[in-house]
N, C-alpha and C positions, 0 to 999 in steps of 0.2 A: 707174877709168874715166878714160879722155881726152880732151877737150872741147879742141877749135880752137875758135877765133872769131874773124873779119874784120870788123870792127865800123866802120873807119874807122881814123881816129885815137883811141887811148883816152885819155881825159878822166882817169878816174878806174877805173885798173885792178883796184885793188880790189871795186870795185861792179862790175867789170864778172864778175870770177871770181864775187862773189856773187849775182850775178843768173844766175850759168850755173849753180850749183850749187845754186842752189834749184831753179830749171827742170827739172833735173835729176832731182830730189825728186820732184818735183809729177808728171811724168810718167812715172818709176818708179813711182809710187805707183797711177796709172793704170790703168797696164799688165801691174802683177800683182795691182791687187786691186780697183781702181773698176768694181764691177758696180751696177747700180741693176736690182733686181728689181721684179716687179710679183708680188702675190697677189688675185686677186679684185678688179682693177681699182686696185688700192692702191698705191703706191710702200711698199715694206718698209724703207726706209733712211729715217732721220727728221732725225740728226743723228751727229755723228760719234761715237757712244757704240754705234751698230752701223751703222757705214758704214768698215770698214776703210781704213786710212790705211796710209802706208811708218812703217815703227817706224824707230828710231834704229841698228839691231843690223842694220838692211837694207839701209842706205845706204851705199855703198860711197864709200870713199877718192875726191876727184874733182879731176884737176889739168886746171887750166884752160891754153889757149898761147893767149894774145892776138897775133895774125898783123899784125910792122909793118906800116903801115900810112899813106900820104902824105891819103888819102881824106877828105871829110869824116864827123867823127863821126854815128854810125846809132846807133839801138834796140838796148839790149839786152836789152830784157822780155822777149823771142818765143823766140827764138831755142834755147836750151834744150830748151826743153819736146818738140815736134815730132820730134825726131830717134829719140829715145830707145825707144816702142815696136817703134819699124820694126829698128832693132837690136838688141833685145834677143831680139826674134822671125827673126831672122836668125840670132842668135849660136847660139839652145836649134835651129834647125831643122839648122844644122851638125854639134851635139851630139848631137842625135836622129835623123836623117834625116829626120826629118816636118817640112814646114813649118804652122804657126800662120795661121790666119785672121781669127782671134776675138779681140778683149778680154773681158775680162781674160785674158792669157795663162795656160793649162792646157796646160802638154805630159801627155801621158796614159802 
């Protein structure tokens, strides 16, 4: 996976690749598996011993390009995270012809 980011000027680029590559995580993780069920007025999900997470074996390779930059330095907490369902749902609807509406993504 390939992650741009226009952040300003980068402070500290290493944080800045790990803050994109977590983001990254977190909202892959999302996006193919963050369902919160309901049973009988219940939430079915308690804590992450049955609330699927992105395993380690699913997280793909992620290279960061921090985009020079004269600007001043921004946030790089956000940024990551957001991008990620919207293409990844773009990428399986290319693959599939059907486009995705839903989270957790289910191509059928």
């Amino acid at each position: 996976m390939t992650c741009a980011i226009d952040c300003g000027i980068a402070v500290n680029p290493l944080t800045i690749a790990a803050q994109m590559e977590s983001g990254i995580a977190f909202g892959l993780g999302a996006a193919l598996h963050g369902a919160i069920t309901f049973k009988d007025g219940q939430v079915q999900q308690s804590n992450f011993d049955d609330y699927p997470v992105l395993k380690l074996p699913e997280m793909p390779a992620v290279d960061v390009h921090i985009v020079p930059s004269t600007e001043r330095p921004g946030g790089v907490g956000e940024p990551g995270t957001p991008p990620i369902a919207p293409a990844v749902a773009n990428a399986l609807a290319v693959l599939t012809g059907k486009p995705l509406r839903e989270l957790p993504l289910r191509p059928a």
